[in-house]
N, C-alpha and C positions, 0 to 999 in steps of 0.2 A: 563788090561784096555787099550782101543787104544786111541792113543793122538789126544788130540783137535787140529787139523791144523786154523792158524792162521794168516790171512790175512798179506802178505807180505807188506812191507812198500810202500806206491804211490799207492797204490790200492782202500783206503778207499773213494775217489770218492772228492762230493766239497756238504758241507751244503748248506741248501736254506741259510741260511742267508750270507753266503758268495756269493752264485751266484746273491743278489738281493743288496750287496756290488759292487760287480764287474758291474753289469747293470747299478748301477748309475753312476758309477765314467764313463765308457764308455760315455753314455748320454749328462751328463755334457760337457765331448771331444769334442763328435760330434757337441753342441751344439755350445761351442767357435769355433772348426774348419769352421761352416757351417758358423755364423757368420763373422768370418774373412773374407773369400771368398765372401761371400754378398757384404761388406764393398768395397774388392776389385772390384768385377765388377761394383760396384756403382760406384768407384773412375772413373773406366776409360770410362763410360758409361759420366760420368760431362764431364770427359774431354773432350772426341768426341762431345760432344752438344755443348760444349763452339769453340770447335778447326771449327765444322761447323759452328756456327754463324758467328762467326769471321771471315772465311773465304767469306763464305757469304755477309756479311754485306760490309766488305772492296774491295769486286770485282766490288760492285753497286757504291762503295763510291769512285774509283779509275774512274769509269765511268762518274762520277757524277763531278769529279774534272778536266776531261778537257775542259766541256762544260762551269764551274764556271771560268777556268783559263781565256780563251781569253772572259771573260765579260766585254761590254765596261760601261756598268752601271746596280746598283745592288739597289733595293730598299729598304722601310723602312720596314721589318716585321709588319705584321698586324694580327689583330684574327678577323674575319668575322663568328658570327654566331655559334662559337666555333671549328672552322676552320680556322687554321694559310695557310697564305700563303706569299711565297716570290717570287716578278719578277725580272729579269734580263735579259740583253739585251746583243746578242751576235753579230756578223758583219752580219750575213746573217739571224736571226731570233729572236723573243722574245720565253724566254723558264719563265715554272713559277713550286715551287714547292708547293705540298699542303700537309702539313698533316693532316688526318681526321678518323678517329676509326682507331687509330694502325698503319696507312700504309702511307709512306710516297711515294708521285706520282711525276711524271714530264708531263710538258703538251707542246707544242708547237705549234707556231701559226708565220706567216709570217705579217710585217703590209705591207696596212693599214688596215689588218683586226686587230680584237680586240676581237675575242673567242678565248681560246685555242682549239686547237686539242684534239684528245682520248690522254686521261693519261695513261702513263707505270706506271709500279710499280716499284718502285727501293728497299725498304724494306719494309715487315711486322713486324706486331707480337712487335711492339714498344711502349715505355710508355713515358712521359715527365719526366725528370729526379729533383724529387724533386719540387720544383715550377720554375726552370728553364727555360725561354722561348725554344721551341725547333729548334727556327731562331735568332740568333743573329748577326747583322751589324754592323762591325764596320770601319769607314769610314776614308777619310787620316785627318793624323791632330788629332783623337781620344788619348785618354790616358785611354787604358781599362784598365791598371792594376795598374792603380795610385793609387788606395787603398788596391792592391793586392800585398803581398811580392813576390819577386821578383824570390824566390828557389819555388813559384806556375808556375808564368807564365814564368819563364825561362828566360827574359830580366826585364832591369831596370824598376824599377816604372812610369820612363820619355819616355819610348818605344811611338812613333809614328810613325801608318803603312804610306806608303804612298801609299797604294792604297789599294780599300777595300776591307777589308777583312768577310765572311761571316765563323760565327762558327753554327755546328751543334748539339746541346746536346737531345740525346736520351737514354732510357736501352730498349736493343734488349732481348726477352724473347723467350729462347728456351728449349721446356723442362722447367725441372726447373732449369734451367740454366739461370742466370740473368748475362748480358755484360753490363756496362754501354761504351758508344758513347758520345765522344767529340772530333768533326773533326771542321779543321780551314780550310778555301780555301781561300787562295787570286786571286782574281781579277786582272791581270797584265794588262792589258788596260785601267783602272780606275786609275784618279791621282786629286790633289787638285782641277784640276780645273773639273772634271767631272759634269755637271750639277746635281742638284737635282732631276728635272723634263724630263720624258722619255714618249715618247708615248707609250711605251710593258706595263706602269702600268694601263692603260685601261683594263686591262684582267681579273682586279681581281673584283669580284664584290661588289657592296656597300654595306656599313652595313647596 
């Protein structure tokens, strides 16, 4: 009788149910690995939307800060109509800023006129921070952080500016990237005795 020859060992191949083992667990891999990667390019996709706003935002707001620095007077924020705006009076012009659906503008006008000029756009795509005004004045002589601890605003309780100072509070939305904006400018041509009343506040219209 001739011998049954007999499959040498490594040869017997792979069952379905081992290859339909192995399919999942690969799967599964694929699944966390593709996920990881997701998560990563998301990470760094925030950061670029955040890293542009910010840069963005603070170029306008660097611009924004030499025309606020030599103001010899700065007025009271107002909301017209669901339309904030603030004027200010610089040596050679009245400038005024408005914000209105998202966009914060600048506008300029020589007196003794009393319109402003075509408005630039200095930032979009903005929200009001909270119920936060998004023009805040604070004038010499003020004690803005007399109810505020002091490791907030970084000087004493008893802090008074002497000359006025204008805060900006807005959240810059990029992507889904949300920045909140809280810029201070002072006014260094403005001091105690600055009048209250300017003719550049003609510019703004009545309620």
């Amino acid at each position: 009788m001739s011998e049954i020859e007999t499959p040498e060992a490594g040869d017997e191949g792979f069952s379905l149910i081992e290859l339909i083992v192995s399919m999942s667990v690969m799967a599964v891999i694929m699944v966390i690995v593709t996920g990881a990667i997701t998560e990563v390019y998301s990470d760094v996709n925030r950061t670029d939307s955040l890293s542009n706003a910010r840069d963005q935002i603070g170029n306008s707001f660097r611009r924004l800060d030499k025309e606020l620095r030599y103001a010899t007077w700065v007025s009271t924020p107002a909301q017209v109509g669901g339309v904030w705006y603030l004027e200010y009076a610089t040596p050679t012009n009245c400038q005024q800023l408005v914000f209105r659906n998202g966009a914060l503008t600048r506008a300029v006008w020589t007196l003794p006129g009393t319109t402003p000029g075509a408005a630039t756009t200095i930032a979009t795509d903005l929200t009001q921070t909270g119920s936060f005004a998004p023009f805040t004045v604070y004038a010499p002589g003020d004690q803005p952080y007399a109810s505020a601890s002091p490791n907030v605003s970084g000087v004493g309780s008893g802090y008074e500016p002497e000359h006025n100072q204008v805060r900006l509070r807005f959240s810059g939305t990029v992507g889904k990237t949300v920045l909140p904006l809280d810029v201070l400018f002072t006014a260094q041509n403005t001091n105690r005795n600055t009048s209250a009343l300017n003719d550049c506040s003609k510019g703004r219209p009545s309620a």
